[in-house]
N, C-alpha and C positions, 0 to 999 in steps of 0.2 A: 536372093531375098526379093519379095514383092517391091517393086518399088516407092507400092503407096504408103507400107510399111517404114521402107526406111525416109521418107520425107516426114511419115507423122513423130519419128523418134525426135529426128534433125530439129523439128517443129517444135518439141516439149524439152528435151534433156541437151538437146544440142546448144541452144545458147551457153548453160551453164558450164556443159564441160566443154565448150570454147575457149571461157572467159578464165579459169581451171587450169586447161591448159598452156595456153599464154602466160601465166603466170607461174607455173612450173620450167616453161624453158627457161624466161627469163632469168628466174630465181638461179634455179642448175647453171645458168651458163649450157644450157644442151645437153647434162650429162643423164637427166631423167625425162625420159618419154620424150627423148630427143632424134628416132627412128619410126616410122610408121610404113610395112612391106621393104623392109629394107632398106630405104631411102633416108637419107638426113632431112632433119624438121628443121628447118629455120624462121624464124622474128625476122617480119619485115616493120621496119618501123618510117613511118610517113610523119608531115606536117600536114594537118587537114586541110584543104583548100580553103576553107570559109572561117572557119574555124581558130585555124593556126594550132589546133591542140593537135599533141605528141597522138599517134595512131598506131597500135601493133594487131598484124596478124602472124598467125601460125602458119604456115605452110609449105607443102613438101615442095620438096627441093629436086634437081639433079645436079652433083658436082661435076666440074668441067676439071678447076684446077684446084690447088692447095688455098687458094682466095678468090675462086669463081663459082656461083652456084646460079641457074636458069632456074626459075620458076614460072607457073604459067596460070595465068588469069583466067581460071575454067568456073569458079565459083558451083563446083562439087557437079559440072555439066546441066548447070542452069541457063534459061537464055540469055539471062542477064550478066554482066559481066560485075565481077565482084568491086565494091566501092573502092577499096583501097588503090584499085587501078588507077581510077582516076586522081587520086593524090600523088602520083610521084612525078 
């Protein structure tokens, strides 16, 4: 896919079914639209820095063990690194 393509979707429909999906893992507990390429999706949930409010993101994961999973702060290979990093 062009990539100017999939940043202009990210741009317009991506918030919504961000916000969508985070709120489908939660709801499931993981059991619906809780894999994306075969990987487990997981809720990272932060305290805001400034804030103090409850913060969740969706994202994919790699299990290590039966209560370990890596994720990694690529922010979909932007150069910025995704906010939620900075809260934890």
């Amino acid at each position: 896919m062009d990539p100017r393509i999939s940043v202009a979707i990210d741009r317009t429909i991506g918030p919504g079914f961000y916000r969508l999906h985070r709120f489908v893992l939660l709801r499931s507990h993981g059991q619906i639209m809780g894999k994306a390429m075969g990987l487990p999706m997981v809720v990272l949930s932060t305290t805001g820095r400034r804030t103090g409010l409850t913060r969740h993101a969706a994202l994919l994961a790699y299990k290590v063990s039966d209560a370990r999973y890596i994720v990694v702060p690529s922010n979909g290979g932007r150069p910025k690194a995704p906010h939620w990093l900075a809260n934890l």
